[in-house]
C-alpha positions in Angstrom: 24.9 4.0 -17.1 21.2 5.5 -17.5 20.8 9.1 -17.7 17.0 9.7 -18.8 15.3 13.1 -19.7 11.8 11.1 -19.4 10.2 12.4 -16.6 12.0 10.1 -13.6 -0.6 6.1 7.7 0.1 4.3 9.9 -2.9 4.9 12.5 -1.0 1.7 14.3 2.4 1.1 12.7 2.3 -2.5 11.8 -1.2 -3.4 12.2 -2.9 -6.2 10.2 -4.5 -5.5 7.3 -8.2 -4.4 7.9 -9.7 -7.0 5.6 -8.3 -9.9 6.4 26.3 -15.6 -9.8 27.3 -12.3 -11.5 28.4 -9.3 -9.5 25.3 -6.9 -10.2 26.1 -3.3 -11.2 25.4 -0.5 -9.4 24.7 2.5 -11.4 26.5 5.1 -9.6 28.5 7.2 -12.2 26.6 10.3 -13.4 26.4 11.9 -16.8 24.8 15.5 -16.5 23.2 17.0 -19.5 23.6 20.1 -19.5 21.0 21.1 -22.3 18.2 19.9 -19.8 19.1 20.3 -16.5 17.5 17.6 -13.9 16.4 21.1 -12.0 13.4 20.9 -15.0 12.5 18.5 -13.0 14.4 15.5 -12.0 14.1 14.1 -15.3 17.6 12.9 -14.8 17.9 9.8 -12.8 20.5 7.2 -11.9 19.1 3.5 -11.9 20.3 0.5 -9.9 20.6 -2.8 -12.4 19.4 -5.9 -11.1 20.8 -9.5 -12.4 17.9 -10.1 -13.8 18.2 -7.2 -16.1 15.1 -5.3 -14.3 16.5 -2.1 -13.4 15.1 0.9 -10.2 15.0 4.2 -9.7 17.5 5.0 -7.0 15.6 7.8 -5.7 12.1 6.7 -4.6 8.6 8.1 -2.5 8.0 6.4 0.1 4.7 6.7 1.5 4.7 5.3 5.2 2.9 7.0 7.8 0.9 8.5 5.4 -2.8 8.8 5.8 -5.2 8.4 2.7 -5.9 12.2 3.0 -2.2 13.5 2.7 -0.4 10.3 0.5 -3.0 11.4 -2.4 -2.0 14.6 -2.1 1.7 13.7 -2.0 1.8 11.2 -4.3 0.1 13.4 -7.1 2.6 16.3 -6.4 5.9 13.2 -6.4 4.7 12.0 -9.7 4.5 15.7 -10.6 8.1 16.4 -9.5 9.1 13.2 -11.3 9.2 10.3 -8.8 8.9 6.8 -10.6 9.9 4.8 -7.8 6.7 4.6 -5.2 7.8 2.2 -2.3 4.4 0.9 -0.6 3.0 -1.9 1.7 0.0 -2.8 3.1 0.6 -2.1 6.4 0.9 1.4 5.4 -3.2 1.5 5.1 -2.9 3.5 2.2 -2.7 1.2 -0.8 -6.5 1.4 -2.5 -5.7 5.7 -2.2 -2.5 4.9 -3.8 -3.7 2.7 -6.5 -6.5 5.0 -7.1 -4.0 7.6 -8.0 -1.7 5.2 -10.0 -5.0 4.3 -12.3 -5.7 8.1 -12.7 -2.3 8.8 -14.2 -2.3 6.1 -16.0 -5.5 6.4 -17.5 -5.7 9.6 -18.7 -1.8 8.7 -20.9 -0.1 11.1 -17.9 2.6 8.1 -17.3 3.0 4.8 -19.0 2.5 1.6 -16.7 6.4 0.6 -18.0 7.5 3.6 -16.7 6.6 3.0 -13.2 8.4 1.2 -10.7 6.2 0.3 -8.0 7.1 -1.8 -4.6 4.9 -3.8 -1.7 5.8 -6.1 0.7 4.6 -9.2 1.9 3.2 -8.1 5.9 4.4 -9.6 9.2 1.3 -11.3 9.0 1.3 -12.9 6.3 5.2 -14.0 6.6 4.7 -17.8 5.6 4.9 -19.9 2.2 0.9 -20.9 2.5 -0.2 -16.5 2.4 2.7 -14.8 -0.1 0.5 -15.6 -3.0 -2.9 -14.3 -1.5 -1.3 -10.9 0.2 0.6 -10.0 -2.9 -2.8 -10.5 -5.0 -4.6 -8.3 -2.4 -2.2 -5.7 -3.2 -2.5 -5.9 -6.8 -6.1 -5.6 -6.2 -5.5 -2.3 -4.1 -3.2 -0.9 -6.2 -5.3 -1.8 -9.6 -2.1 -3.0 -11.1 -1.9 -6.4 -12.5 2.2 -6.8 -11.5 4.5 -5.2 -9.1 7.9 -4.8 -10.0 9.6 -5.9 -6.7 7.9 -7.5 -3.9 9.6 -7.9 -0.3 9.3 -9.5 2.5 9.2 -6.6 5.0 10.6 -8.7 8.3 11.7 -11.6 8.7 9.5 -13.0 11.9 5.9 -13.8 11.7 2.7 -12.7 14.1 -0.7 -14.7 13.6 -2.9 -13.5 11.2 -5.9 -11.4 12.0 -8.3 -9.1 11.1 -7.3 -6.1 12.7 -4.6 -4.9 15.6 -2.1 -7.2 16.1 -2.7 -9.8 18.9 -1.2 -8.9 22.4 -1.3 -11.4 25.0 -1.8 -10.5 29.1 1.3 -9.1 29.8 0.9 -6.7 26.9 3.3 -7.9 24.9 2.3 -9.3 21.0 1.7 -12.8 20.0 4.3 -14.0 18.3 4.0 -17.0 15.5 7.5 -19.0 16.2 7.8 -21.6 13.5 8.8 -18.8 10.6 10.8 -20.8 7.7 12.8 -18.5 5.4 13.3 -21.4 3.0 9.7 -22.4 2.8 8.7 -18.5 2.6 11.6 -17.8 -0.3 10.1 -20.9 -2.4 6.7 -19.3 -2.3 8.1 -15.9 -3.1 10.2 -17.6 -6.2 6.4 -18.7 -7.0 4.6 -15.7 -7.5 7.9 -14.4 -9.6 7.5 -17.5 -12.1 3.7 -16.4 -12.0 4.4 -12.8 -13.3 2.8 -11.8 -10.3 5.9 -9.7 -9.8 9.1 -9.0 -11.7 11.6 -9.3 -9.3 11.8 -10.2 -5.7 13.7 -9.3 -2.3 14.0 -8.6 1.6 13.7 -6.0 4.0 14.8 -5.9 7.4 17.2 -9.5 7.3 20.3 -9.4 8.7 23.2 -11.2 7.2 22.8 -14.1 8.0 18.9 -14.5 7.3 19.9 -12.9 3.8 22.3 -16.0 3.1 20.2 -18.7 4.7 18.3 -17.4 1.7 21.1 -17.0 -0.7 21.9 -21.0 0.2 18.6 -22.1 -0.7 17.5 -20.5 -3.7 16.6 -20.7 -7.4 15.8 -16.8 -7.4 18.7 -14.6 -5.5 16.3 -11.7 -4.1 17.1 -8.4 -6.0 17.0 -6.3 -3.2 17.5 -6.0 0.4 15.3 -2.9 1.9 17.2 -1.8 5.1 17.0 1.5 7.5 20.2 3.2 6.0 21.7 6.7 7.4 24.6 8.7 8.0 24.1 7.3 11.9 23.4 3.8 10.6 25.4 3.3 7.9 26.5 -0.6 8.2 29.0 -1.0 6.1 29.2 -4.4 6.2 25.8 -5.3 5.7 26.1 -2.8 2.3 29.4 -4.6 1.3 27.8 -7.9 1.8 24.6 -7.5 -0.4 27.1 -5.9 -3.2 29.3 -8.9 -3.3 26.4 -10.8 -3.9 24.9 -9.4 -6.5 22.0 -7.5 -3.8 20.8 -3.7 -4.5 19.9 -1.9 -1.4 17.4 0.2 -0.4 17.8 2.5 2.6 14.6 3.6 4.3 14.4 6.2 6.8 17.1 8.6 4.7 16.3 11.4 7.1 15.3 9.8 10.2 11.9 9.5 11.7 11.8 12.5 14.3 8.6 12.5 13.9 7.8 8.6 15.3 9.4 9.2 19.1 5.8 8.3 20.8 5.6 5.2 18.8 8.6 4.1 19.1 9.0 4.8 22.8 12.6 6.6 22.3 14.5 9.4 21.3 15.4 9.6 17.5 18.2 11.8 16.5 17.9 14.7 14.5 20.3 14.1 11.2 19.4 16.9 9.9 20.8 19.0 12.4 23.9 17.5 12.2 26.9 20.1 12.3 28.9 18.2 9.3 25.8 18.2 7.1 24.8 21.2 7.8 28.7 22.9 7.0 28.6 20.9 3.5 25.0 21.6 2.8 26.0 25.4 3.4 29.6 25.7 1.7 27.5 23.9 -1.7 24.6 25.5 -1.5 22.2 22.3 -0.3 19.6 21.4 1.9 20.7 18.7 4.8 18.4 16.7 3.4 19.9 16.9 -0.1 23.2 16.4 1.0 22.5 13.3 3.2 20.1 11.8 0.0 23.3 12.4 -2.0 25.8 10.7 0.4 23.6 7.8 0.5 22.6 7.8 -3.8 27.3 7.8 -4.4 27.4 5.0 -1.7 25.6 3.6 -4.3 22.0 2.7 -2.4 18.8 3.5 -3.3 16.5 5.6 -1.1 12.8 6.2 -0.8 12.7 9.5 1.7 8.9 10.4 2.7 7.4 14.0 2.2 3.9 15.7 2.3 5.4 18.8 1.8 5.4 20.0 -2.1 8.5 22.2 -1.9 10.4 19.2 0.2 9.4 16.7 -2.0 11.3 18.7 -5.1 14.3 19.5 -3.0 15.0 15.9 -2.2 14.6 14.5 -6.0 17.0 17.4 -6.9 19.8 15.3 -6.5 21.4 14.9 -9.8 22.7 18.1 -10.6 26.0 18.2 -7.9 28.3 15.9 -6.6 29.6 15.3 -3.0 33.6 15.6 -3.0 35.8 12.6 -1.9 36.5 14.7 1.5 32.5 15.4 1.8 32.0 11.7 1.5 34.6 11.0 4.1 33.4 13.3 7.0 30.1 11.8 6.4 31.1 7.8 6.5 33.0 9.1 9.5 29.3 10.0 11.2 28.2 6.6 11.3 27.7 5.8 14.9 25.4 2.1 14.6 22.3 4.4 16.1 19.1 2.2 14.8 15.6 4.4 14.5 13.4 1.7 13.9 14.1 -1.1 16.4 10.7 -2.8 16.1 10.1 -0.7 19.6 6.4 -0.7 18.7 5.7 -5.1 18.8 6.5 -5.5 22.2 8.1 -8.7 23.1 9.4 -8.9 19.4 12.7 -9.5 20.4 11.7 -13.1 21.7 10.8 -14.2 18.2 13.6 -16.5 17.1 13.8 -14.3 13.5 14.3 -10.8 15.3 16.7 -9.7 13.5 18.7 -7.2 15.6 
């Protein structure tokens, strides 16, 4: 258990980047302190161990779809509210803003470096052994750090690198680079770990079976695995997997992504609106969103929800001071209804890569 009372833009989603074994424990039981509530400000924090002894946040920022503009102004206000966790990649476009910020705080003695927990991701473009070294170093350089603390692979197919858009061929649909090798890629990632580069490593967006083609082949098990996680997209057996192998996982999209239906050419579902969540959020006194970031934090995941909005982003790190019951917990596993958000939608003719992995 760790209780602490320390304080805890996408113009073209997926676009290159401009210039170029022990069960693990997950930390899910709570301890409440009642002499310095977490309502002070989320100074109370629950923390998912990895084998390696490394340990994360299980609350996060996340700062996709963020534009330089609004993820300076958000992240200030998260590390204000008490966010340690700051999930980023390069895709994102917002890195350099983000690391400006980073260097400001710590700079001026506002928050220690050690204190921090900050994720990147290796880009669809740079998803081969012979680039994990250069991209992560690129978004060191960004970020004005000198380490990361976990670094992902954020898919598991490649696209050719370029500088710029993605490349689309005549019919529209992108180019696709076919000869991805997750065994040759994991090796590489292994690499920059043993280099310090980063302190731990994982995945994001394998399925199963990618995630043990990995687990067969390695010297490094990956830490985490970064999936889309919700009360509509829950999978179970994904969750169950990773935990019987010692894997911590991260949901993304906690709340959905309503806001995303033009780029991703379909109709996303409002959670929030949800009739359960809304009853329980009601009867306890909650926001949707609190209640949903709950259900997912005593499944015992990790989650990086997005905000620009101050008030929001303190209502959704206020998580620590309630409890969901056992019946709250079961209406809400019973709402899983294997309803994906982000399908890839927006790299047409993804799903003839050999690696999709939906």
């Amino acid at each position: 258990k760790t209780v602490s009372h320390s304080a805890v833009r996408l113009t073209q989603f997926f676009t290159a980047d401009r210039r170029g074994s022990s069960l693990v424990v997950f930390v899910a039981v709570l301890v409440f302190a009642s002499e310095k509530p977490c309502s002070e400000m989320a100074a109370c924090k629950i923390d998912l161990s990895f084998e390696n002894g490394h340990k994360m946040p299980a609350l996060g920022f996340g700062t996709w779809r963020a534009p330089d503009d609004e993820v300076e102004k958000a992240l200030n206000e998260a590390l204000e509210a008490g966010y340690r966790h700051i999930d980023c990649a390069p895709v994102y476009l917002n890195e350099p803003t983000i690391g400006r910020v980073l260097r400001q705080w710590i700079d001026a003695g506002r928050v220690k470096r050690d204190e921090l927990f900050i994720v990147t991701k290796l880009p669809p473009h740079g998803t081969r052994a012979a680039t994990v070294e250069k991209f992560l170093k690129r978004s060191l350089t960004d970020l004005q750090l000198d380490y990361v603390d976990l670094y992902l692979v954020h898919v598991p197919f490649t696209v050719p690198e370029v500088d710029g858009p993605f490349l689309m061929d005549e019919h529209g649909e992108t180019v696709l680079e076919t000869s991805t090798d997750h065994v040759a890629l994991w090796k590489a990632m292994e690499a920059v770990a043993d280099a310090g580069l980063t302190r731990s490593i994982g995945l994001s967006n394998f399925n199963q079976r990618q995630v043990q083609r990995v687990l067969d082949n390695c010297r490094i098990k990956p830490a985490n695995l970064q999936i889309e996680n919700h009360i509509y997209l829950q999978q179970p057996e994904l969750v169950k997997f990773c935990k019987a192998n010692g894997i911590t996982v991260t949901a993304y999209s906690p709340l959905g992504s309503k806001g995303i239906e033009k780029l991703l050419n379909h109709e996303v579902p409002n959670l929030l609106d949800n009739p359960t969540v809304k009853e329980i959020g009601e009867r306890i006194g909650k926001t949707a969103a609190q209640v949903v970031l709950r259900h997912l934090l005593q499944r015992g995941l990790a989650t990086i929800p997005k905000s620009t909005n101050a008030d929001r982003l303190r209502q959704n790190i206020a998580l620590f001071e309630f409890e969901l019951t056992e019946d709250d917990m079961v209406k809400l596993n019973g709402l899983d209804r294997n309803v994906r958000i982000c399908d890839f939608g927006f790299f047409p003719g993804i799903t003839k890569h050999p690696e999709f992995p939906f």
